[in-house]
FIFI-405684 format. One record per residue (C-alpha): x, y, z. Coordinates in steps of 0.2 Angstrom, whole numbers, plus 5000, padded with zeros to 4 digits. Each point is the difference from the previous one (the first is absolute). Layout:
<nodes>
<node><c1>X</c1><c2>Y</c2><c3>Z</c3></node>
...
</nodes>
This chain:
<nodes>
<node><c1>5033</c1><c2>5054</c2><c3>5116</c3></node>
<node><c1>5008</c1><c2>4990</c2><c3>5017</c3></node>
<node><c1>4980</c1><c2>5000</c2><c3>5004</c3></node>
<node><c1>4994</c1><c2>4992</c2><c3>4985</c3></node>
<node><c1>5017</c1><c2>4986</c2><c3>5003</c3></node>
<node><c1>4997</c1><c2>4996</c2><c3>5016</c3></node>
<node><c1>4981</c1><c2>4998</c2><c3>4997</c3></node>
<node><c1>5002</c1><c2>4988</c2><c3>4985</c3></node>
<node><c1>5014</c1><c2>4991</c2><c3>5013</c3></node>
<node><c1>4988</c1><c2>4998</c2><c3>5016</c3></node>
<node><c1>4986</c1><c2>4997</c2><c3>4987</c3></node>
<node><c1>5011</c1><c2>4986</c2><c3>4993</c3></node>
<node><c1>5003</c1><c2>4992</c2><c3>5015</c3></node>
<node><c1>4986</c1><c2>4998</c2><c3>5008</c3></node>
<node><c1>4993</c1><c2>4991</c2><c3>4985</c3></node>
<node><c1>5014</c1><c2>4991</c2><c3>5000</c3></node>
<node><c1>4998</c1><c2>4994</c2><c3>5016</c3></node>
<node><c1>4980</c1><c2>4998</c2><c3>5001</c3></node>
<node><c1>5003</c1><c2>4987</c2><c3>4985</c3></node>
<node><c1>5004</c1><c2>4984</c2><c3>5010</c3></node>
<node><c1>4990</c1><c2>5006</c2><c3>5014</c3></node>
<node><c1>4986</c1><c2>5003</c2><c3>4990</c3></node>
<node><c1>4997</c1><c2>4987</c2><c3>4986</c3></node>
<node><c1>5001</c1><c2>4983</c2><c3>5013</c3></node>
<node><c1>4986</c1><c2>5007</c2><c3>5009</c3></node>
<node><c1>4989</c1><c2>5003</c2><c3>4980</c3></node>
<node><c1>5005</c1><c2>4985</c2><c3>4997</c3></node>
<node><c1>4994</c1><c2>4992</c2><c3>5017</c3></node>
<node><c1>4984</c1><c2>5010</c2><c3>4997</c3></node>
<node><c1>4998</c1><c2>4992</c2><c3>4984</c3></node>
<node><c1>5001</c1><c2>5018</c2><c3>4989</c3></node>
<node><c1>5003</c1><c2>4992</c2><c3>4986</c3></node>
<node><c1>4997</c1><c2>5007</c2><c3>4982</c3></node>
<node><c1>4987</c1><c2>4992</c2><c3>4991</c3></node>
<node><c1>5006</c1><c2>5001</c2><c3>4980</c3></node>
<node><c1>4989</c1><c2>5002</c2><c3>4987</c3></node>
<node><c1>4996</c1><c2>4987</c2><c3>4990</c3></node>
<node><c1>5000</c1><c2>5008</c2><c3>4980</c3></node>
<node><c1>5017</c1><c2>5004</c2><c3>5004</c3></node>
<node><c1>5016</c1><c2>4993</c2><c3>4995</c3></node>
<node><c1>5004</c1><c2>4984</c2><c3>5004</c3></node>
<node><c1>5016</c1><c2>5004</c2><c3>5008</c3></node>
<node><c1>4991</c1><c2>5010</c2><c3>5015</c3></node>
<node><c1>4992</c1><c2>4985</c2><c3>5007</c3></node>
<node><c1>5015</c1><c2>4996</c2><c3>5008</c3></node>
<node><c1>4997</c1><c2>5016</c2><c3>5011</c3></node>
<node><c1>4984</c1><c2>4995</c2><c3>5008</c3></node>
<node><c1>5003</c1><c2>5002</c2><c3>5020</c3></node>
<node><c1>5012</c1><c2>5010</c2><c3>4999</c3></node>
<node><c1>4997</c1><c2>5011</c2><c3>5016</c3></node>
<node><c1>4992</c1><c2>5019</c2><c3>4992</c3></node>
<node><c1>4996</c1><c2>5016</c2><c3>5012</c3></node>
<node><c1>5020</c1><c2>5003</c2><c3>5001</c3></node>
<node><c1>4996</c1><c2>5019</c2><c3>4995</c3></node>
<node><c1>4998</c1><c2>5001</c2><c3>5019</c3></node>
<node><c1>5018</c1><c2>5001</c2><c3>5001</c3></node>
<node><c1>5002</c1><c2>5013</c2><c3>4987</c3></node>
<node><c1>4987</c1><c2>5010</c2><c3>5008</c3></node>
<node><c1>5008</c1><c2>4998</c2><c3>5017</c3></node>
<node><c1>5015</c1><c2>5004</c2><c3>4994</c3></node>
<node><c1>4993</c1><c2>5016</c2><c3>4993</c3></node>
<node><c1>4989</c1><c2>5005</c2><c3>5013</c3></node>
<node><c1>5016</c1><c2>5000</c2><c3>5014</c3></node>
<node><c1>5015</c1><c2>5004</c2><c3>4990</c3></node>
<node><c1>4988</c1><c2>5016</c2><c3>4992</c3></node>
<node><c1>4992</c1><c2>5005</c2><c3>5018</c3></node>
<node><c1>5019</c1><c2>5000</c2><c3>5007</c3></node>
<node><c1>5008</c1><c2>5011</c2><c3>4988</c3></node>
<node><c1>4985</c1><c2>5011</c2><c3>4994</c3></node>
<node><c1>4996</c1><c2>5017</c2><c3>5007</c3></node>
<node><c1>4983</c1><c2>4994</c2><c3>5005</c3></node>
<node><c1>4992</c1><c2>5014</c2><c3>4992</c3></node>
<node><c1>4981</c1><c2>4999</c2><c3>4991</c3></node>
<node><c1>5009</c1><c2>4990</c2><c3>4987</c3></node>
<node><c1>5006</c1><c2>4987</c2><c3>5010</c3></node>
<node><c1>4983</c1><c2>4997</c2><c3>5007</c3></node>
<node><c1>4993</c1><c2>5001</c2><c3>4983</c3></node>
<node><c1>5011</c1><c2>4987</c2><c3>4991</c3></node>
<node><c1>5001</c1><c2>4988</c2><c3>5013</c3></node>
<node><c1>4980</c1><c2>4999</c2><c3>5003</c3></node>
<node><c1>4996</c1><c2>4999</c2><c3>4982</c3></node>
<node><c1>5015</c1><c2>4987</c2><c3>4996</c3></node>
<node><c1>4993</c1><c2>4988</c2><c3>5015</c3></node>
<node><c1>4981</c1><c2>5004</c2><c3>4996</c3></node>
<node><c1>5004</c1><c2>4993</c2><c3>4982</c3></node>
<node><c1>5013</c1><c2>4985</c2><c3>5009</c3></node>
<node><c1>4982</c1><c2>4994</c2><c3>5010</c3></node>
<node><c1>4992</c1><c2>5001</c2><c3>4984</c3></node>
<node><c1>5013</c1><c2>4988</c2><c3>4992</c3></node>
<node><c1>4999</c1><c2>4989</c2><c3>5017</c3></node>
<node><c1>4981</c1><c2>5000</c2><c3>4999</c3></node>
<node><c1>5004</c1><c2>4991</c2><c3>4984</c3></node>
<node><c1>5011</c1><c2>4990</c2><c3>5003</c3></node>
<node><c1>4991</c1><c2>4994</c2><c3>5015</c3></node>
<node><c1>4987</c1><c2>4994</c2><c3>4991</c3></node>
<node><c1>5010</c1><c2>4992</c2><c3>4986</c3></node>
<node><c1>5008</c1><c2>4991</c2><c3>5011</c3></node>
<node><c1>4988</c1><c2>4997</c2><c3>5013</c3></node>
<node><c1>4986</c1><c2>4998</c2><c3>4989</c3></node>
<node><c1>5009</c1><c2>4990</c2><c3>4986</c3></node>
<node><c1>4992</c1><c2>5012</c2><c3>4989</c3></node>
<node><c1>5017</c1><c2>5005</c2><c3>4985</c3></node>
<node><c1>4992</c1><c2>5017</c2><c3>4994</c3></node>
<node><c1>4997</c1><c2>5006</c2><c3>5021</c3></node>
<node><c1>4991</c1><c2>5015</c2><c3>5000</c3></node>
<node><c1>4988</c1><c2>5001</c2><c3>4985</c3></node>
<node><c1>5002</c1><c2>5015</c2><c3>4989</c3></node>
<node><c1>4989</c1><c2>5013</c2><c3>5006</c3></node>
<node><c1>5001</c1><c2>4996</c2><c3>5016</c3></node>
<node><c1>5021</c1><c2>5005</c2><c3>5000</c3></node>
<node><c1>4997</c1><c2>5016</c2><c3>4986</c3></node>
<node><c1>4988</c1><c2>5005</c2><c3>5012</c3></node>
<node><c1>5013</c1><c2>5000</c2><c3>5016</c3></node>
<node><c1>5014</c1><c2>5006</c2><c3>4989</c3></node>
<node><c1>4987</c1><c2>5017</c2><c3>4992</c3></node>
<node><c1>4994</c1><c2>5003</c2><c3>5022</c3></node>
<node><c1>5021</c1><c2>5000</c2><c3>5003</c3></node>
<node><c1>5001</c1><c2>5013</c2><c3>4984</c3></node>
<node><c1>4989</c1><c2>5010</c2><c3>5007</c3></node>
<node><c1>5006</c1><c2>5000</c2><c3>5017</c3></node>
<node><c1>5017</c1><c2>5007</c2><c3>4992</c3></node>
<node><c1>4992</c1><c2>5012</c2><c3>4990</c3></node>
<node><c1>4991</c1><c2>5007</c2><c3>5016</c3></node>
<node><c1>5014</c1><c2>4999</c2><c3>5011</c3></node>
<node><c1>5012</c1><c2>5006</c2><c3>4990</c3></node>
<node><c1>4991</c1><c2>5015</c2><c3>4994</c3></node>
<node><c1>4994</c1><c2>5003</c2><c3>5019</c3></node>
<node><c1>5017</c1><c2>4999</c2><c3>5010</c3></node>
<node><c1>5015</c1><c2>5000</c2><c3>4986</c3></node>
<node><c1>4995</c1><c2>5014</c2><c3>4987</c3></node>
<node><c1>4998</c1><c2>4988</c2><c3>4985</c3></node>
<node><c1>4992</c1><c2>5010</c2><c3>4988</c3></node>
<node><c1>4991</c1><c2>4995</c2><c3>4981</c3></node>
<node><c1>5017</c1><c2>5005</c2><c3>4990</c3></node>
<node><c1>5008</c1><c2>4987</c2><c3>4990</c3></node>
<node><c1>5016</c1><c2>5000</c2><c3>4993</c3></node>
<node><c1>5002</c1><c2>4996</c2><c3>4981</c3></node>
<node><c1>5017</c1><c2>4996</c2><c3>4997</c3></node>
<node><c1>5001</c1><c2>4996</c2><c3>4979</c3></node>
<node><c1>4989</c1><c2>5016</c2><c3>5000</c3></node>
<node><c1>5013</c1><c2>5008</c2><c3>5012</c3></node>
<node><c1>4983</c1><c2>5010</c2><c3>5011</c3></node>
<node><c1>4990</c1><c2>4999</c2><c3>5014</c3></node>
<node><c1>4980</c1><c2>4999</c2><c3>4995</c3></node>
<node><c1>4985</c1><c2>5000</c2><c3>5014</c3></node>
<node><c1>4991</c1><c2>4988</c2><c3>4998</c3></node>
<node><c1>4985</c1><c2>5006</c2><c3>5010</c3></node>
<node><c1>4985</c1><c2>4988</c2><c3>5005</c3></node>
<node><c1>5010</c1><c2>4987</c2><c3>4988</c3></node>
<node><c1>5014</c1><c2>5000</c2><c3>5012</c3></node>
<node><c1>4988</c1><c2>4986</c2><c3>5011</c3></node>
<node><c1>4998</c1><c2>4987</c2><c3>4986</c3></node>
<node><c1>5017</c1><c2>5002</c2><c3>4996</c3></node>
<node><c1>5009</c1><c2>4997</c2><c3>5017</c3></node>
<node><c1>4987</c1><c2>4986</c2><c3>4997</c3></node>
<node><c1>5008</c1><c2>4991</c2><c3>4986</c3></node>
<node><c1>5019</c1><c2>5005</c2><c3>5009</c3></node>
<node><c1>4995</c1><c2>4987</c2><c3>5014</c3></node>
<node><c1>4988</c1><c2>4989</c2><c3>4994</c3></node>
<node><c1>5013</c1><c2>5000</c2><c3>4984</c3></node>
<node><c1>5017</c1><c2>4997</c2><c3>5013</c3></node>
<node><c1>4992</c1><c2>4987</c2><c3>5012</c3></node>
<node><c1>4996</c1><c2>4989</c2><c3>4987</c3></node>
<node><c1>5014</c1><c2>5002</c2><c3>4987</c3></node>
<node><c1>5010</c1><c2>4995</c2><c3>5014</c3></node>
<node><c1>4988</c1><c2>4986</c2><c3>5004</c3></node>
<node><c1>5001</c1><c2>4994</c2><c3>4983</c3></node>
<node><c1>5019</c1><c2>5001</c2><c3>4999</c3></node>
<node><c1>5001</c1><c2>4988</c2><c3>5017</c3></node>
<node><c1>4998</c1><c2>4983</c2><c3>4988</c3></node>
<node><c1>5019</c1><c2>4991</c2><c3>4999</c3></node>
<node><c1>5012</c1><c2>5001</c2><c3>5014</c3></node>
<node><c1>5009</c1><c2>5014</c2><c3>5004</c3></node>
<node><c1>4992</c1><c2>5010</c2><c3>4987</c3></node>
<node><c1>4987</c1><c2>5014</c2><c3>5010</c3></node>
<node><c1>5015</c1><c2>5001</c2><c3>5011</c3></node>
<node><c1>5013</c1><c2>5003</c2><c3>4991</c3></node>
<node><c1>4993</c1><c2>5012</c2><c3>4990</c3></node>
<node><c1>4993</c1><c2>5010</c2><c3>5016</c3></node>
<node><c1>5016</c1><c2>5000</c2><c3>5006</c3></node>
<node><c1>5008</c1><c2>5009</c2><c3>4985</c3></node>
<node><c1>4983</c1><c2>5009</c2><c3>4997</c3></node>
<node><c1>5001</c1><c2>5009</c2><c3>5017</c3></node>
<node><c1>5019</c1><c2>5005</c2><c3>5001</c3></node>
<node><c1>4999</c1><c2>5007</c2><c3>4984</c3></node>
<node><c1>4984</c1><c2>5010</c2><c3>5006</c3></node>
<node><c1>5011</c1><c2>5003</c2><c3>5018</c3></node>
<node><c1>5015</c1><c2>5010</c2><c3>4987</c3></node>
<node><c1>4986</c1><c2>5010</c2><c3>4991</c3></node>
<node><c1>4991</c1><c2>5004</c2><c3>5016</c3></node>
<node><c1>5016</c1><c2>5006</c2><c3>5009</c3></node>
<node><c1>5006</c1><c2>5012</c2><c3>4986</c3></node>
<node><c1>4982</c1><c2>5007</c2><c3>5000</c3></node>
<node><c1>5000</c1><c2>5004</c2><c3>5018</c3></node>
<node><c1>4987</c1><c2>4986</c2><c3>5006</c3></node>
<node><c1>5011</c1><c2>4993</c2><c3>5015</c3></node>
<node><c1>4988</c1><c2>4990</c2><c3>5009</c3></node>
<node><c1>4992</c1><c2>4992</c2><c3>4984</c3></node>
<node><c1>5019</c1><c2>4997</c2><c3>4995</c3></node>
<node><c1>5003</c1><c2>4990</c2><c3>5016</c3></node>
<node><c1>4986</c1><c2>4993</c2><c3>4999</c3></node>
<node><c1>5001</c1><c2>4992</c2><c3>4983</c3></node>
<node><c1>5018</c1><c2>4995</c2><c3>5008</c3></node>
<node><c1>4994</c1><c2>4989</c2><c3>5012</c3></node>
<node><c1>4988</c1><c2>4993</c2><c3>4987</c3></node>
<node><c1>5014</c1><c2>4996</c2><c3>4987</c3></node>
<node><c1>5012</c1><c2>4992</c2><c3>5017</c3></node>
<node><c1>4986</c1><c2>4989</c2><c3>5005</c3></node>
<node><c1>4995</c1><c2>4993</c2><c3>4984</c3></node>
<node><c1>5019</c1><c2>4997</c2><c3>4997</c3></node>
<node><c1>5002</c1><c2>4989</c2><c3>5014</c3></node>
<node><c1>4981</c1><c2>4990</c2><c3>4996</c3></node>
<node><c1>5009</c1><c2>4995</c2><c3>4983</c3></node>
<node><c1>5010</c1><c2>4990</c2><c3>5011</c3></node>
<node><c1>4985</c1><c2>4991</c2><c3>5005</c3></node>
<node><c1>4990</c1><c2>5002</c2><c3>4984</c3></node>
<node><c1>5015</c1><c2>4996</c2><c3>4987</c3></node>
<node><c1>4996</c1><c2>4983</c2><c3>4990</c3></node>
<node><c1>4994</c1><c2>4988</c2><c3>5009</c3></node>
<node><c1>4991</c1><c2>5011</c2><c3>5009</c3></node>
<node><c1>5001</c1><c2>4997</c2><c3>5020</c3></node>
<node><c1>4987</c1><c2>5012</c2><c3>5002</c3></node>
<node><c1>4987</c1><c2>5012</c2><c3>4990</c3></node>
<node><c1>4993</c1><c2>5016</c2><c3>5004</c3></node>
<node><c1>4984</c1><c2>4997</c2><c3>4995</c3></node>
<node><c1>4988</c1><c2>5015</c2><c3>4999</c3></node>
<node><c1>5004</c1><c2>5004</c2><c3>5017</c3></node>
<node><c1>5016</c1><c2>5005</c2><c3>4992</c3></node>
<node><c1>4995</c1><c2>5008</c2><c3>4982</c3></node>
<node><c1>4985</c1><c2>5008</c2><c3>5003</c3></node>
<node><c1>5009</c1><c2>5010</c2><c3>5013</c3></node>
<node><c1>5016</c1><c2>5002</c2><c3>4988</c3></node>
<node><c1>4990</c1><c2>5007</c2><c3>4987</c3></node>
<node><c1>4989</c1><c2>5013</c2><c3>5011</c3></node>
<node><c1>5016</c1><c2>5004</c2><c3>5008</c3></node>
<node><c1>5009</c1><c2>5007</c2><c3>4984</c3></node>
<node><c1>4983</c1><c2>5007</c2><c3>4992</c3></node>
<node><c1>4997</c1><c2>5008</c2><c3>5019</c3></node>
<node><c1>5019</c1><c2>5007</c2><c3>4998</c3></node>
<node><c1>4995</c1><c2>5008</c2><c3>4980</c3></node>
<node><c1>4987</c1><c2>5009</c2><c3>5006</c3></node>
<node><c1>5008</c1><c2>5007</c2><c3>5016</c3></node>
<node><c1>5015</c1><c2>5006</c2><c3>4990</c3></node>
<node><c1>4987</c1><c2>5006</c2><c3>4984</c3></node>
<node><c1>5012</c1><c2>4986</c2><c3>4991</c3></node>
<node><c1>4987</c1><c2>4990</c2><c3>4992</c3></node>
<node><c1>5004</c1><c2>4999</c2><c3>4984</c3></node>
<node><c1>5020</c1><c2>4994</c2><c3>5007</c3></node>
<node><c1>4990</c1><c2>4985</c2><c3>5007</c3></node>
<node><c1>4997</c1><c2>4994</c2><c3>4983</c3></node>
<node><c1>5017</c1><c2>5003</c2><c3>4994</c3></node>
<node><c1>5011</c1><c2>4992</c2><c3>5013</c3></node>
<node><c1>4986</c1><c2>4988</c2><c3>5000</c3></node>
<node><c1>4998</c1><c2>4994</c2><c3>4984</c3></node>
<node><c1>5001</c1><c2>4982</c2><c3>5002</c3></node>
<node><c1>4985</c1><c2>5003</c2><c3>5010</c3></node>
<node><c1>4989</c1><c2>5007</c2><c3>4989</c3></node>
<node><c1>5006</c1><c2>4987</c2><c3>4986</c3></node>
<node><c1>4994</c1><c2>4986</c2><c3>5011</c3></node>
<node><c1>4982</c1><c2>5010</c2><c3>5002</c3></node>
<node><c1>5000</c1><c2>5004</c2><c3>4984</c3></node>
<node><c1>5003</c1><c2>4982</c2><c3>4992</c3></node>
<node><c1>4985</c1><c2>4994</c2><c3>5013</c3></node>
<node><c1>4989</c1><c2>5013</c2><c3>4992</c3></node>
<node><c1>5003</c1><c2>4996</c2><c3>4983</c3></node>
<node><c1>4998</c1><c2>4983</c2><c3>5002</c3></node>
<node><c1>4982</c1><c2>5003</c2><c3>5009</c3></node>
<node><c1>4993</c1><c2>5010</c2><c3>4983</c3></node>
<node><c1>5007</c1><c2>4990</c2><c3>4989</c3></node>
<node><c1>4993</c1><c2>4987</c2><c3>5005</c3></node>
<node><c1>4986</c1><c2>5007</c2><c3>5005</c3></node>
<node><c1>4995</c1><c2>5006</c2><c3>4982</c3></node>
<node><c1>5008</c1><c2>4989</c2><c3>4990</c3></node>
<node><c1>5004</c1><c2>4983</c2><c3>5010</c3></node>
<node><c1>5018</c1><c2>4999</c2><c3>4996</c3></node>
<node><c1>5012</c1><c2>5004</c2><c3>5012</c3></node>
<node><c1>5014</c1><c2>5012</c2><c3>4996</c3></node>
<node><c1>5014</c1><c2>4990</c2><c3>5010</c3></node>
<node><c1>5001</c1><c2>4982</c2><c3>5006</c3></node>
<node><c1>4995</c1><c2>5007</c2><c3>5018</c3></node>
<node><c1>5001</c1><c2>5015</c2><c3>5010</c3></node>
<node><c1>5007</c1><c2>5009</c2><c3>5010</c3></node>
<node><c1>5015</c1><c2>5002</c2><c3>4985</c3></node>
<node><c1>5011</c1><c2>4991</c2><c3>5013</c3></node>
<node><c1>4990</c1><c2>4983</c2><c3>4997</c3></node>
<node><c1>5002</c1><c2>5004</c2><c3>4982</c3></node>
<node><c1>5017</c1><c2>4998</c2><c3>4998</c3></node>
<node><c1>5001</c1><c2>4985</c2><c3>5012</c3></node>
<node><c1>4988</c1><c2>4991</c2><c3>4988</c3></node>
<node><c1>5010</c1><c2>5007</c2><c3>4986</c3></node>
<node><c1>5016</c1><c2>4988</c2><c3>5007</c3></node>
<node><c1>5008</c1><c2>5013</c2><c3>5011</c3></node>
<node><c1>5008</c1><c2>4993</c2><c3>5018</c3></node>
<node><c1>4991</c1><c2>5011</c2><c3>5014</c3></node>
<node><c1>5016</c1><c2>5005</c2><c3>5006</c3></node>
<node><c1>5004</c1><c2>5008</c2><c3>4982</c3></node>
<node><c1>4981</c1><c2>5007</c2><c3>4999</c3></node>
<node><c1>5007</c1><c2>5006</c2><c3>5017</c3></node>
<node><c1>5015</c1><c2>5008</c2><c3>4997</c3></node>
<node><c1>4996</c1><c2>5009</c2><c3>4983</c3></node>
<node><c1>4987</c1><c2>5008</c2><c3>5008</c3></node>
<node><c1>5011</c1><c2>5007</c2><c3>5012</c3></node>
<node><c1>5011</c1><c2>5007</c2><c3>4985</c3></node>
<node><c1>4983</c1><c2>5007</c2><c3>4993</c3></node>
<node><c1>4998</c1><c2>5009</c2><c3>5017</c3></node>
<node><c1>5017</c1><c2>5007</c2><c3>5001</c3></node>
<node><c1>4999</c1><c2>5008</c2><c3>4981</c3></node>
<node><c1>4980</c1><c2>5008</c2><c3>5006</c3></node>
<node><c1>5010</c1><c2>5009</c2><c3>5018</c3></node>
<node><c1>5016</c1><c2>5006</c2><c3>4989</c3></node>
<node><c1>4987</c1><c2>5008</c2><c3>4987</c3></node>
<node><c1>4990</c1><c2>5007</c2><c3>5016</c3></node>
<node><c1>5019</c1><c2>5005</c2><c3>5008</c3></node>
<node><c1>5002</c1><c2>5009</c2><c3>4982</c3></node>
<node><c1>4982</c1><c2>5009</c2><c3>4996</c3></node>
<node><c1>4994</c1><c2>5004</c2><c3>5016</c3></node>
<node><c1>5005</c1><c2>5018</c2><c3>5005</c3></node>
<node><c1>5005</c1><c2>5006</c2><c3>5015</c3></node>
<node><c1>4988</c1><c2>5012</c2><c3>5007</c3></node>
<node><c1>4999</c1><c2>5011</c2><c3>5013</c3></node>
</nodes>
């Protein structure tokens, strides 16, 4: 427990400290957020301000989790994979911003860098850490072997996580926030269930994100663009499959899956019948539309967050 502490503390402060280090020197380079223009009004506002900040959060992570980690396989193995999926996000936000191109990277260009990562994991992990194809059912209380399914299924875990947690990063404060809450839930579950190292690593997830809100909180100083989220996301999938939590994901995650969810609905729906099921998605841009302040869309989606880790606290058993 004193690990996991002093992680999310040194994780803290150094991005805490990166913050007016870092954002003059986007904002001199001109790393500025292009906004969409179908979204709401409100968000035009925004345009410019400096994006990439999820360089701090990944620095953050990479020190304060290399310094108090037992720089085993699993320490390799999270770090490598969480940074692959952080120059992913970079890539992209390199060319949004370079490129003056809102969308970055086009589709199948990022799902094809996100399913090359998956695999990596899947290889890796199964190589040098032991994973093997059992996942844990937890309404169904058992432990089923997934077999040759197991690949398409880590598949959905990561390509599923990375961009949930994408989605999510659309009003200030929000991807943060909930990451931050997301990942010390996940650091309590893991530490009762003997993951350690996953535990403090989720720890110094949960203390950097704290201290990016500062930065991130409306108005925003600072984004984390995909650099940021895309690496979030693929952290706390990578972290599921590691631990055989998968399914814990979705649970302490549920705003996440609410936000991809909403996106998906409003693509068939308007894809088979024209209309659109809300006035925009992700659901975040629905309820701004609908008259809510951001920092209420904001908050309440914070509350959701808490409610989804106390059922996860509750319903997920402790096993050995």
């Amino acid at each position: 427990m004193n690990r996991l502490i002093a992680a999310a503390g040194l994780s803290f402060l150094i991005c805490f400290v990166l913050g007016p280090v870092l954002i003059p020197i986007l904002r001199r380079l001109k790393f500025g957020q292009n906004i969409r223009t179908d979204g709401p009004q409100s968000h035009f506002k925004k345009s410019g301000t400096p994006t990439m900040g999820g360089i701090m959060i990944l620095a953050a992570i990479t020190i304060s989790y290399w310094t108090f980690s037992d720089k085993s396989i699993t320490t390799y193995l999270v770090l490598l994979l969480t940074l692959g999926y952080g120059l992913l996000g970079f890539i992209d936000d390199f060319i949004k911003t370079v490129k003056k191109r809102s969308l970055g990277l086009r589709a199948n260009q990022k799902i094809f860098g996100q399913i090359v990562l998956a695999l990596a994991l899947v290889f890796l992990s199964m190589t040098y850490s032991g994973i093997n194809t059992e996942v844990f059912f937890p309404f169904l209380n058992k432990t089923i072997d997934l077999g040759w399914l197991y690949l398409p299924f880590v598949l959905v875990v990561t390509l599923g996580g990375s961009n949930a947690v994408n989605l999510t990063d659309g009003l200030d404060g929000l991807a943060s926030g909930i990451t931050a809450l997301v990942a010390l839930g996940y650091a309590i579950i893991l530490l009762s269930l003997g993951h350690v190292e996953l535990a403090i690593f989720c720890s110094t997830i949960s203390g950097a994100c704290l201290a990016f809100i500062w930065y991130n909180s409306n108005p925003a100083q600072v984004f984390m663009g995909d650099t940021g989220s895309l690496a979030l996301g693929g952290a706390l999938a990578l972290v599921a499959i590691l631990s055989k939590t998968e399914f814990l994901l979705v649970i302490l995650g549920g705003v996440y899956v609410i936000e991809a969810l909403s996106v998906i609905i409003q693509v068939i729906s308007f894809r088979f019948t024209g209309k659109r099921v809300f006035k925009m998605s992700p659901i975040h841009h629905h309820f701004e539309l609908s008259g809510w302040p951001e920092q209420k869309v904001v908050m309440r989606f914070y509350i959701i967050t808490i409610v989804f880790i106390i059922i996860g606290l509750i319903s997920w058993p402790i096993r050995p």
